[in-house]
C-alpha positions as CSV (number, residue, x, y, z in Angstrom):
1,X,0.0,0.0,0.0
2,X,1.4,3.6,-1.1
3,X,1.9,6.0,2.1
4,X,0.2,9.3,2.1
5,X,4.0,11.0,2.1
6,X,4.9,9.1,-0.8
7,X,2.0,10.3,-2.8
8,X,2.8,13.8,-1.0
9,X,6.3,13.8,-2.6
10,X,5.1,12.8,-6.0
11,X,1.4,14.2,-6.2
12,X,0.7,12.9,-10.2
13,X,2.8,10.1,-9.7
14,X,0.3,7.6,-7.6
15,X,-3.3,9.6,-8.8
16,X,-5.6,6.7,-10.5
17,X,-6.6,8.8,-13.3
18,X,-4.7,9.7,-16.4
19,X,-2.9,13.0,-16.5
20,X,-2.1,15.2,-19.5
21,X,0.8,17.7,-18.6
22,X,2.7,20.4,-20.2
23,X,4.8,23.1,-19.1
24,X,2.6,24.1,-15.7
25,X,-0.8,23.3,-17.4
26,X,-1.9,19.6,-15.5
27,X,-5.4,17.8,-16.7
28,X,-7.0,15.4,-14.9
29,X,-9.8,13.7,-16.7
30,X,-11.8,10.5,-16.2
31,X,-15.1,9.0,-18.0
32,X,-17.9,9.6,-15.1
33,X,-20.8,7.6,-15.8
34,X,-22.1,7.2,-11.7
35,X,-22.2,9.3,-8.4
36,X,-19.6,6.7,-7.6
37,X,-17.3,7.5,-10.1
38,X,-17.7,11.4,-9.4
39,X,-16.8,11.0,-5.7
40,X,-13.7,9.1,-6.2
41,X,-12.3,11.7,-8.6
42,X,-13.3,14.3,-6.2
43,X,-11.1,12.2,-3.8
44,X,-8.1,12.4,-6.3
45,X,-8.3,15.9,-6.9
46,X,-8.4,16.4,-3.0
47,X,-5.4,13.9,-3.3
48,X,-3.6,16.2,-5.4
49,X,-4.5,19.8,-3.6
50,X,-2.9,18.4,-0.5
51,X,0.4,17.2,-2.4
52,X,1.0,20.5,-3.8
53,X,0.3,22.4,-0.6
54,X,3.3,19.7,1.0
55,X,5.2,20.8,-1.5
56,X,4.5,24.6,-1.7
57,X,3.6,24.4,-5.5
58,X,0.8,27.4,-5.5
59,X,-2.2,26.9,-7.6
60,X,-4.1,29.6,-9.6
61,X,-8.0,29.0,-8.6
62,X,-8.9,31.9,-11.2
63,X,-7.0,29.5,-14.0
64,X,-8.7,26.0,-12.9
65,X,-11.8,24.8,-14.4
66,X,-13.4,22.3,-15.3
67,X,-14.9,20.7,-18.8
68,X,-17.1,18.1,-19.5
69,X,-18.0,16.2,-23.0
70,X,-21.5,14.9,-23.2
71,X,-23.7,14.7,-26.5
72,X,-25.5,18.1,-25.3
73,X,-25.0,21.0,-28.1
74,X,-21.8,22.1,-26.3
75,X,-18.7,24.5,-26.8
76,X,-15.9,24.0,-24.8
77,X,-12.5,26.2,-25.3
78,X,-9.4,24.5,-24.6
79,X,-5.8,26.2,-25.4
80,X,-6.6,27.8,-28.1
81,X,-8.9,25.0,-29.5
82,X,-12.7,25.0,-29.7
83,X,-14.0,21.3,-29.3
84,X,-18.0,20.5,-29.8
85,X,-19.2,17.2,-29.0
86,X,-19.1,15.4,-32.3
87,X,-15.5,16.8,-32.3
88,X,-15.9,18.0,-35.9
89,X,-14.0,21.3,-35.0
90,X,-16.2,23.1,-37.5
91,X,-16.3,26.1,-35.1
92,X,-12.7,26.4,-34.6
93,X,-12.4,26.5,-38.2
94,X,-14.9,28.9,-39.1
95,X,-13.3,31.0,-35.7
96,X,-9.6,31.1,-37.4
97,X,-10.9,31.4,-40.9
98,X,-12.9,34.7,-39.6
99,X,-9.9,36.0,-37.4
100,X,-7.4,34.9,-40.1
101,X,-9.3,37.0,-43.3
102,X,-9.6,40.3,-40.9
103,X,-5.9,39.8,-40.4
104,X,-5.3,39.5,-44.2
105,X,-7.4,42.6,-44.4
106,X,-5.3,44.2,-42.2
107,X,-1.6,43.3,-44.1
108,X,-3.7,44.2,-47.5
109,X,-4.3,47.5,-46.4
110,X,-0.9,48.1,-44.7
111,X,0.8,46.7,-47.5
112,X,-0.4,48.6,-50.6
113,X,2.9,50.8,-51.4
114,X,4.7,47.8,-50.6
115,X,7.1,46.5,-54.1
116,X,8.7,43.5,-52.6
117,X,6.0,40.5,-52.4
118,X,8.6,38.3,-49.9
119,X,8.1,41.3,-47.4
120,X,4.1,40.0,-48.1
121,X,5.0,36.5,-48.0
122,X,6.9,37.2,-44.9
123,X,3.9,38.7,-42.9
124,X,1.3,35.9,-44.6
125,X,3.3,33.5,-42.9
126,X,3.8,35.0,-39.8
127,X,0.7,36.0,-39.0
128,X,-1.9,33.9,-41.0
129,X,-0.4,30.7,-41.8
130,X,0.5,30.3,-38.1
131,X,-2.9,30.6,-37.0
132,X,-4.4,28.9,-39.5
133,X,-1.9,25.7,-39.0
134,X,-2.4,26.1,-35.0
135,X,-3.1,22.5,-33.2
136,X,-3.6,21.2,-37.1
137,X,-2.9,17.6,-35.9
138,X,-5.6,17.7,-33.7
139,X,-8.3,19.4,-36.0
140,X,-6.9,18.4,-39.4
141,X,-9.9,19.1,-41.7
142,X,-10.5,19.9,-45.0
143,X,-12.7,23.0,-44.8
144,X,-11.9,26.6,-46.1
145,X,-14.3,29.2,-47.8
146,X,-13.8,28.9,-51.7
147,X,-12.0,32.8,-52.9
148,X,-12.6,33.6,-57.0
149,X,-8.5,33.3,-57.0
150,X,-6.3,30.7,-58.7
151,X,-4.9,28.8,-56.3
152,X,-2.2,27.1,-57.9
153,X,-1.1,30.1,-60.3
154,X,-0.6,32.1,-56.4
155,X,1.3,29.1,-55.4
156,X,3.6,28.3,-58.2
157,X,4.4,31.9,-58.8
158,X,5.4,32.9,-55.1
159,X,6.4,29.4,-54.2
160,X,4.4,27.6,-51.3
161,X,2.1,24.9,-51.0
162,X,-1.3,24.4,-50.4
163,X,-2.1,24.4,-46.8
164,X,-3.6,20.8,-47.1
165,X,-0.8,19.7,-48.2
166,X,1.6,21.8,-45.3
167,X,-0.9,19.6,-43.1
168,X,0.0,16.0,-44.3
169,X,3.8,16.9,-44.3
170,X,3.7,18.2,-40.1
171,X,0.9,15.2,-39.4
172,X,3.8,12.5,-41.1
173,X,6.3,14.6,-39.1
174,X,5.0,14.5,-36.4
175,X,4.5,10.7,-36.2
176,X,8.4,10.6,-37.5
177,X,9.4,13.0,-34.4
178,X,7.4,9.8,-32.4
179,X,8.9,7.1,-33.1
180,X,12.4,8.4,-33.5
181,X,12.5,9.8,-29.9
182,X,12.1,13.5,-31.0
183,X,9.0,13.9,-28.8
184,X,8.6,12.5,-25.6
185,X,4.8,11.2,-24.9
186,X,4.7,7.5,-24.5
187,X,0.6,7.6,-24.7
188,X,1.1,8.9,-27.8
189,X,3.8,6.5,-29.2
190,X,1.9,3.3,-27.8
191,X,-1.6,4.3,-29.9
192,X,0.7,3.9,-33.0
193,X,0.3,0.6,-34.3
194,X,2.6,-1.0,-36.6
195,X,2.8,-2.9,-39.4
196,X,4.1,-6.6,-39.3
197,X,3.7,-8.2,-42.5
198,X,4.0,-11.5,-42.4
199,X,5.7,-12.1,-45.9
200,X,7.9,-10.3,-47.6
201,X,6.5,-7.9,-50.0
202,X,7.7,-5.1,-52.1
203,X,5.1,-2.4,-50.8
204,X,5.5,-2.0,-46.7
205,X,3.2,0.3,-44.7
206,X,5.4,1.4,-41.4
207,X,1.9,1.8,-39.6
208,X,-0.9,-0.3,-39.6
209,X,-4.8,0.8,-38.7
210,X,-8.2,-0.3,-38.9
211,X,-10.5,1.1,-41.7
212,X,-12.4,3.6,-39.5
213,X,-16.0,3.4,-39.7
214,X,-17.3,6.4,-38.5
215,X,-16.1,10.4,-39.5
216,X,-14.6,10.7,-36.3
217,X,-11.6,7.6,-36.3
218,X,-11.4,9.0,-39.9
219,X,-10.1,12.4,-38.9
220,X,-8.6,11.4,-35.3
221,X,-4.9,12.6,-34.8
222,X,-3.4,8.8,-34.4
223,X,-5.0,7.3,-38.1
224,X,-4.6,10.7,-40.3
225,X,-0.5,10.8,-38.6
226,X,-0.5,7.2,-39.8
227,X,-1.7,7.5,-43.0
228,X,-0.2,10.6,-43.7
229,X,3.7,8.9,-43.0
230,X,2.7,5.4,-45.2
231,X,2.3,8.4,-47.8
232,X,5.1,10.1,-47.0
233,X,7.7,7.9,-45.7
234,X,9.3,4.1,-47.4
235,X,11.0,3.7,-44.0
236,X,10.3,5.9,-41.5
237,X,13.5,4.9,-39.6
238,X,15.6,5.8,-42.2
239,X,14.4,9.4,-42.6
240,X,16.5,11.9,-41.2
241,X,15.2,15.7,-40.1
């Protein structure tokens, strides 16, 4: 049986539920489907108070909050991200599309006398791209309003991609950065499943999944990062960033 000071000297390291931290942002979150269930995370979180106050680690009450995911029409902000409960992210999208075209408004208007278009580049990128690309493994979607512009002319001439494709190429980097020990999240590296074929053949898939049957395994961040590095990658192993 753990002692209480042990669990004082570590407070995330003997909690019961999983944990998602980063930097000095913590989550605690559990599936709550009783009164039961509720009391005992109660109990945790009471757990974890007590091992911070042993160990003089202040928290912010003004910054702590709580979120809950049920199938009631609900928006929930979270670092940046808005989530809804059939985790389509079709708000966030339509929030950084909105944001992102007043911004372009803004470096139109401020850029008219402007002869160089790299200076333009420059601020597109800074300022637009890197909203619009924010958290993109976790909302990676397909939907942007349609402009009357020629997409690939605008790309060819000033030389970038299309941002769907600037999507794939960080979701199959980002799996690469997993598996080679570039990131460190083990939850993450264990959802990866790979592929053992068990003959030889000339066309090998570094990650194996399921065919998802629903929209949502379809777009989750574990099968498009998969999918995206069988595209990108031979050998993911023998890549080198």
């Amino acid at each position: 049986m753990v002692s209480r000071r042990l669990v004082m000297l570590d407070p995330l390291g003997y909690l019961k539920y999983k944990i998602l931290a980063y930097a000095d942002d913590i989550k605690l979150y559990a599936s709550i489907d009783s009164e039961s269930d509720y009391i005992n995370f109660q109990a945790q979180l009471n757990l974890f108070i007590d091992g911070c106050q042993f160990l003089q680690l202040r928290l912010n009450p003004d910054k702590c909050f709580y979120l809950t995911y049920t199938k009631k029409r609900e928006i929930v902000k979270d670092l940046g991200l808005t989530f809804d409960p059939q985790l389509s992210f079709i708000e966030h999208i339509s929030d950084i599309c909105l944001t992102s075209s007043k911004m372009l408004g803004f470096i139109y208007r401020k850029t008219i006398g402007f002869m160089n278009p790299c200076l333009i580049k420059t601020l597109y990128v800074a300022f637009i791209v890197s909203k619009l690309e924010y958290a993109s493994i976790v909302w990676c979607e397909d939907i942007y309003p349609e402009r009357n512009a020629n997409y690939n002319m605008l790309m060819q001439r000033h030389g970038v991609i299309s941002l769907a494709r600037r999507r794939e190429i960080h979701s199959a980097s980002f799996a690469w950065k997993l598996v080679n020990g570039k990131l460190d999240c083990l939850d993450l590296l264990s959802s990866l499943k790979f592929s053992v074929p068990r003959i030889a053949t000339r066309h090998m898939s570094t990650f194996d999944f399921p065919t998802p049957k629903s929209n949502i395994l379809w777009k989750a961040p574990i099968t498009h990062m998969s999918r995206n590095a069988n595209k990108e990658y031979d050998d993911i192993f023998a890549i080198m960033m």
